[in-house]
C-alpha positions as CSV (number, residue, x, y, z in Angstrom):
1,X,137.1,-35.8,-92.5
2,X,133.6,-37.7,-92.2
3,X,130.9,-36.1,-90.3
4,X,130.0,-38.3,-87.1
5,X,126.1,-39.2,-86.5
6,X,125.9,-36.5,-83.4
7,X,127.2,-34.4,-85.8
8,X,124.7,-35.4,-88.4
9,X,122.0,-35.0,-85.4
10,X,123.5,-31.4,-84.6
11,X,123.3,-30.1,-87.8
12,X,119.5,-31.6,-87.8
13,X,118.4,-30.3,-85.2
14,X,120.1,-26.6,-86.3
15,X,118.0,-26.6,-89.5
16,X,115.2,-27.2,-87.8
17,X,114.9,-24.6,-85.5
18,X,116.0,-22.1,-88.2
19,X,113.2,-23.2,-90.6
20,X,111.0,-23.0,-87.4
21,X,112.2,-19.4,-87.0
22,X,111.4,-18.4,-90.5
23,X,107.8,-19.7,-90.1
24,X,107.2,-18.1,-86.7
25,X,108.2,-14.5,-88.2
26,X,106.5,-15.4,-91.6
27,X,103.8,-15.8,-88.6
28,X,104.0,-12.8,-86.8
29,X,103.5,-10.9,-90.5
30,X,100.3,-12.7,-91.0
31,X,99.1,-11.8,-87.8
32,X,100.0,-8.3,-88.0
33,X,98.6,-7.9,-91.7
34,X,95.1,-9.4,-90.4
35,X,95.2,-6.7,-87.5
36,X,95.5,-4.1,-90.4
37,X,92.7,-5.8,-91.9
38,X,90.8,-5.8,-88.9
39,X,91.3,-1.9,-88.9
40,X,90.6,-1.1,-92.3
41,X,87.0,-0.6,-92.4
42,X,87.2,1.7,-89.3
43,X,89.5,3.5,-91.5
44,X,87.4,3.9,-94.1
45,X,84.7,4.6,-92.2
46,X,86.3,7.7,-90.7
47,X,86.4,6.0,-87.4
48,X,89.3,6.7,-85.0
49,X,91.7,3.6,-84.7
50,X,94.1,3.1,-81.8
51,X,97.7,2.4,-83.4
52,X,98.9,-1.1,-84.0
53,X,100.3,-3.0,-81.5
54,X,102.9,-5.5,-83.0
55,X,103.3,-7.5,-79.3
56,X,99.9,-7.4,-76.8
57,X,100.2,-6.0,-73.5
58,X,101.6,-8.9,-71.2
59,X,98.4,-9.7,-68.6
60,X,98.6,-8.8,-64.7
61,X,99.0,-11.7,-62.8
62,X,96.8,-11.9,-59.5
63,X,97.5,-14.6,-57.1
64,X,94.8,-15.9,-55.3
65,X,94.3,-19.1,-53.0
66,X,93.4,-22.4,-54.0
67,X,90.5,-22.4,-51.3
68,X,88.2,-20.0,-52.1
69,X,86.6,-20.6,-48.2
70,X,89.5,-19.5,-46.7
71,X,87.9,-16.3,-45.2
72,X,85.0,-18.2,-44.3
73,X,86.4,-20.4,-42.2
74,X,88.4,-18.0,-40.3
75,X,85.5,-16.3,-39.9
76,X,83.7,-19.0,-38.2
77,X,86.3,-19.8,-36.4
78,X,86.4,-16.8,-35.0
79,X,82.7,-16.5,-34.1
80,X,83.3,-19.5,-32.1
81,X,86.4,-19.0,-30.0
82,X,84.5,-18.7,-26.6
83,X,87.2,-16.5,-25.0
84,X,87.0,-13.2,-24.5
85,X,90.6,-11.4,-24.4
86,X,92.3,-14.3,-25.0
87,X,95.1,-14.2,-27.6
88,X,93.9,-15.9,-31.1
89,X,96.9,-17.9,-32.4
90,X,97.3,-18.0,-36.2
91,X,99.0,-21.6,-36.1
92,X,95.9,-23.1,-34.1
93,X,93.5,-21.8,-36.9
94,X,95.9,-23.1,-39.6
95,X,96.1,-26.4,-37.7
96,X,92.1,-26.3,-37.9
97,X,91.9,-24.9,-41.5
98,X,94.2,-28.3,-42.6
99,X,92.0,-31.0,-40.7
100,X,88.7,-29.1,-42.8
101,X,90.4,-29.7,-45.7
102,X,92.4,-26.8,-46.8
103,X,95.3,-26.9,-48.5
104,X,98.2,-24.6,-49.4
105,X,101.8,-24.0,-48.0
106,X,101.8,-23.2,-44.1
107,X,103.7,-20.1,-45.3
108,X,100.7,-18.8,-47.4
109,X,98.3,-19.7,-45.1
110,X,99.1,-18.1,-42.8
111,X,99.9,-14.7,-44.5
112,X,96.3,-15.2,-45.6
113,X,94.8,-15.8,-42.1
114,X,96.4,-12.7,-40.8
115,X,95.3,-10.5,-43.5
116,X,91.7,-12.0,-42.5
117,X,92.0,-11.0,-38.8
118,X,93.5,-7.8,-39.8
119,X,90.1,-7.2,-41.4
120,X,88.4,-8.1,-38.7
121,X,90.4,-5.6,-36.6
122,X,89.8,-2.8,-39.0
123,X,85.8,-3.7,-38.3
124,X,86.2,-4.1,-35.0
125,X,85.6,-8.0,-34.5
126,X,88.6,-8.6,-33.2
127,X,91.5,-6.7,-31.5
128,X,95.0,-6.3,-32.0
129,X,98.2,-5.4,-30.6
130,X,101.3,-5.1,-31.8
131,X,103.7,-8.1,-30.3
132,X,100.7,-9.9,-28.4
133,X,98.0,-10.7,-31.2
134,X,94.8,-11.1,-31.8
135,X,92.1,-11.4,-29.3
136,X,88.2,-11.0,-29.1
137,X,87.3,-7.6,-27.2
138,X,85.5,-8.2,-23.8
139,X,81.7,-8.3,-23.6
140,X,81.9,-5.2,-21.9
141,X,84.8,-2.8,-22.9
């Protein structure tokens, strides 16, 4: 029975990624035998020498904003808002954020703007109640 040209293909493409196999363990050796290397004087030397690693530690991810002026801006908005015990709502400040230019999923957004004005609460800028919001304090409470 003759072999087809997918077959042909498949059988291609199988040796490849087994010869690219091979090289990326014959890799891995290299790499771990110049991390020896790297070591070996401290060795010598009498030096103490954390154990070899054969895989690096996998880096924390942080997420941050794209818009670095996010807090800014809330801020400002905030000093501005003329009213006095008057309920802040998030979606008007996200409204404003967009036409300034920000950009981000309304979803983020505002998660970000509430942890913003949650701050502010905690410094006592702003005050908040459970199930009504945030509002500016009075002038004179």
């Amino acid at each position: 029975m003759a072999l087809s040209q997918a077959d042909h293909i498949k059988n291609a493409r199988l040796q490849l990624l087994n010869r690219r196999r091979e090289y990326e363990a014959e890799i891995r050796e290299i790499d771990d035998v110049l991390q020896a290397l790297d070591k070996a004087p401290k060795i010598l030397e009498g030096k103490s020498v954390s154990v070899l690693k054969s895989e690096p530690e996998p880096e924390e991810k942080h997420r941050t904003l794209a818009n670095r002026n996010v807090t800014k801006l809330v801020r400002e908005y905030v000093a501005e808002w003329p009213k006095y015990d008057e309920v802040l709502s998030i979606n008007t400040i996200r409204d404003d954020l967009r036409r300034q230019g920000v950009k981000g999923k309304d979803r983020s957004l505002y998660s970000a703007i509430h942890v913003i004005l949650k701050k502010e609460a905690d410094e006592g800028v702003l005050r908040y109640e459970k199930g009504v919001g945030f509002s500016k304090p009075s002038r004179f409470s």
